[in-house]
N, C-alpha and C positions, 0 to 999 in steps of 0.2 A: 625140662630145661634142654636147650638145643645143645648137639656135641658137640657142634662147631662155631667159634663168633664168624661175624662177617670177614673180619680180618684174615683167619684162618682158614676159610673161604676162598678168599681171593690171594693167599699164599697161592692154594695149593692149584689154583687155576692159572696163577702166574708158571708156579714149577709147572705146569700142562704145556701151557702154552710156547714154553721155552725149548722142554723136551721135545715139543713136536717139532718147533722151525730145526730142529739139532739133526731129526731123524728126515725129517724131508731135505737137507741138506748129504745127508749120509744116503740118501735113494739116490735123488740126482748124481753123485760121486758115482756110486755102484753104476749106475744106465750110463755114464761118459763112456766106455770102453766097449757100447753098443751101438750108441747113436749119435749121428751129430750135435754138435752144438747149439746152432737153432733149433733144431728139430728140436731137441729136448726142451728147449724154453715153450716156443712156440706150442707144443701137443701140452705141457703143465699148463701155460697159459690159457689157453683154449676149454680146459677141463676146467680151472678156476672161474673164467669166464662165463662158463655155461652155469656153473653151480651157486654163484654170484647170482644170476641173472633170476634164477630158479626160486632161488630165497627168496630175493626180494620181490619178486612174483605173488610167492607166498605168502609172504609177513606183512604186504600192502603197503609196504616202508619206503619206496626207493622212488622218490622225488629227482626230477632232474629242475625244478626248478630253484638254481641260485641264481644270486645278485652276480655281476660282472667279475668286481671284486674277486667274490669265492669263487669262479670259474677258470682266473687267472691263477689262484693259489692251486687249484685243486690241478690244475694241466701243468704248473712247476713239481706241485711233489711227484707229481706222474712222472712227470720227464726225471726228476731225482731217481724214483724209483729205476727208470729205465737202466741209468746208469750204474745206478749199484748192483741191481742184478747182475747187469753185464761184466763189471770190475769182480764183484765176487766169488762170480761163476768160474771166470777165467781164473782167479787165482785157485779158488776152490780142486778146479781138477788138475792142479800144477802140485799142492801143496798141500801136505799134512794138514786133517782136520781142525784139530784141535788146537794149531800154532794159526789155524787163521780165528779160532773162535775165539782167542787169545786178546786177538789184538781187537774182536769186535768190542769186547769188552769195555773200549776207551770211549764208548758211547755217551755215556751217561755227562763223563767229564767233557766231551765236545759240545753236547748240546747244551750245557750249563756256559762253556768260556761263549761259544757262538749268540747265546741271549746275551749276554757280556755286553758286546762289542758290535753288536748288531743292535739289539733291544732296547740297549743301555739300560739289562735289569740288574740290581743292584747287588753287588756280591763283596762279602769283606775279605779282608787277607788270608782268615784261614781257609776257608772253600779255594781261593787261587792259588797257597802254596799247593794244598791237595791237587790241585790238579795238573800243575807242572810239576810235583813227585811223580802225577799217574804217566804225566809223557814221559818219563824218563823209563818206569817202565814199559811203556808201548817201545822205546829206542833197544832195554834189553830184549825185547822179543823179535824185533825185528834184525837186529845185529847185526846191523853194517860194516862192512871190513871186515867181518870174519867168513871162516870156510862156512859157518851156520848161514849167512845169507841167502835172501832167496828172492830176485826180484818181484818175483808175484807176491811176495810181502806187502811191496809199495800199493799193487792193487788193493790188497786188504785193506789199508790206508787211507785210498783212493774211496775203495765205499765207504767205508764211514764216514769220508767227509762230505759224502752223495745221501748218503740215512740223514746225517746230521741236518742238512737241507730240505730234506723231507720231512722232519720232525719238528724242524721249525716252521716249516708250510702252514703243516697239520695245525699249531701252534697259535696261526693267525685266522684261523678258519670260523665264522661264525658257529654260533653253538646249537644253530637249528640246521645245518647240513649234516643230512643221513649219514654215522660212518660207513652205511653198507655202497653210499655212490660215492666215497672216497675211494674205498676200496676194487671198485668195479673201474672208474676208474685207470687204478693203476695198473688193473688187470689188463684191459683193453692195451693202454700206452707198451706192458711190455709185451702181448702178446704182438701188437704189429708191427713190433720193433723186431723180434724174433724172425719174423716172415716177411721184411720188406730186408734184412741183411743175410737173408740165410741162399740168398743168389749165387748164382755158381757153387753153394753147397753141396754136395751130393748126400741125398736121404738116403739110408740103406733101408731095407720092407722093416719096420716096426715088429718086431717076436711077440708074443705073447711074455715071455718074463720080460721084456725093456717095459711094453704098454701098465704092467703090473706094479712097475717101479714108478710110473712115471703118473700113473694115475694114484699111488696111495703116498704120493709124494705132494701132489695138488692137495689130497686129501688132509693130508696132515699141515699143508699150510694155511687151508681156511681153517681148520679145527684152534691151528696156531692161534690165526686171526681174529678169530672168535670169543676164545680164550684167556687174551690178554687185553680185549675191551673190555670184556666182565670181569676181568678180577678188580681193574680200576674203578670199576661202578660200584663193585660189592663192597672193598676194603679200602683203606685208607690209604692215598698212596703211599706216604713215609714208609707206610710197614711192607704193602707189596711190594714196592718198587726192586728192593731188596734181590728179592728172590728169582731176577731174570737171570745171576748169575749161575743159575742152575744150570742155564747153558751149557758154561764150561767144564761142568763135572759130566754132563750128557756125553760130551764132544770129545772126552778125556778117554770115557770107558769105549765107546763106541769105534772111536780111533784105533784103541787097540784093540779090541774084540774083531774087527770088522778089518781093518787095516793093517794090523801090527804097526801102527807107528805111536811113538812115545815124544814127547817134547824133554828138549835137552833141559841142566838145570838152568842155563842163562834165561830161558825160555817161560821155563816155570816159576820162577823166581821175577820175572818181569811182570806174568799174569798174576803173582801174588799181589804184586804192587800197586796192578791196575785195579784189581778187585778189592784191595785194600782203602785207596784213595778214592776210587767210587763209591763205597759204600758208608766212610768219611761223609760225603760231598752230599749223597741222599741224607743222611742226618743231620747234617748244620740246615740243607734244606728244609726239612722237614720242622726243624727249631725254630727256623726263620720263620715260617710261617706260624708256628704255635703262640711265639712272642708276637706277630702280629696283630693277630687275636684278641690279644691282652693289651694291645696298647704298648708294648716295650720294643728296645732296639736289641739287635744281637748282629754282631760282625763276622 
């Protein structure tokens, strides 16, 4: 008998896959106080790019032929992607890790309101109070009008509603486009997003520790990447879905191991909320469809 079911499985590839974007987030931090700002995008870029390319090389996977359609969608989430990097980065090296992993956390509930009101896919009262509970706590985190303030919050903000864009892309995307030319991609869009604004940048020579950070930070976000298309292949999503919130426990201990910083109780107490009313929101989803299944209705 196998030790692990499928589900268990793709938990634990979810919790991988989450730790890794956590820790490749916490590289890039560390290499800010070495290298530029493009520079850093631009050289992880470049390294994701080649390693993309390399794969699909390998695995004889990587089809560039789509429909017009899917080439429009695939050059929006790109352009999404471009922006959220840029929004997150900036906030990312202004501001405590883990108060920005906080607010990423409102994901779930954006791309759930966003099919809403965009999709017109169907959603009853209880999933919509959950999720304007969860804004309320995305507001405790952010703390407007107090000394806790911190403009590059709004950036925070600002990606996720650039993710959200991209995940609804992904969303509309036929289901015979490669995710590894998704991915490649949006490699490309932000690596030359990196090197057509990094003008009048000044590069300092690249160290051997900046190159180190910068390349097991690439590393850990295809592993990321990797990792959280296979846990939705292996397990069910209801059950994995769950488990991206491991994030914020990653972003928690690593902030202050790594950082010394701590989130205030407003702070923590907003990300309880978030993670509370997302994981609410995955469940009634997850019902919604079980009753489908079945022939029944559920609100």
């Amino acid at each position: 008998m196998a030790l692990l079911t499928d589900n268990m499985r793709g938990a634990l590839l979810m919790a991988l896959s989450m730790s890794a974007f956590t820790v490749n987030d916490t590289l890039m931090k560390l290499a800010s106080d070495e290298v530029a700002f493009h520079q850093s995008i631009f050289y992880r870029g470049l390294m994701i790019t080649t390693g993309l390319l390399l794969m699909g090389i390998y695995q004889r996977r990587l089809s560039f032929r789509v429909s017009r359609r899917d080439g429009w969608l695939i050059a929006l989430r790109s352009l999404a992607e471009v922006l959220g990097t840029w929004w997150f980065l900036t906030a990312l090296y202004q501001m405590p890790i883990a108060n920005l992993s906080a607010i990423l956390q409102s994901l779930p509930l954006t791309v759930t309101l966003a099919a809403v009101l965009i999709f017109r896919e169907p959603v009853g009262w209880k999933r919509l109070s959950a999720i304007l509970v969860g804004f309320v706590g995305v507001i405790l985190i952010v703390q407007p009008g107090t000394s806790g303030f911190s403009s590059y919050s709004l950036l925070g903000v600002a990606a996720v509603i650039a993710v959200t864009v991209r995940d609804l892309a992904a969303r509309r995307l036929s289901r015979d486009v490669p995710s590894l030319l998704v991915a490649l991609g949006a490699a490309v869009g932000v690596t030359a997003y990196a090197f057509l604004f990094s003008a009048g940048e000044v590069w300092p020579p690249l160290s051997f520790a900046s190159f180190a950070k910068l390349f097991f930070a690439a590393l850990c976000l295809m592993a990321g990447y990797i990792a959280a298309v296979s846990a939705m292949r292996v397990g069910e999503i209801g059950f994995v879905a769950p488990f991206r919130y491991v994030s914020l426990l990653v972003a928690l201990i690593l902030g202050l191991l790594v950082f010394g910083d701590w989130p205030n109780a407003l702070t923590l107490s907003g990300a309880a909320i978030v993670v509370a009313t997302g994981l609410f929101t995955l469940y009634r989803e997850r019902m919604v469809r079980r009753k489908a299944r079945l022939g029944l209705r559920i609100r």
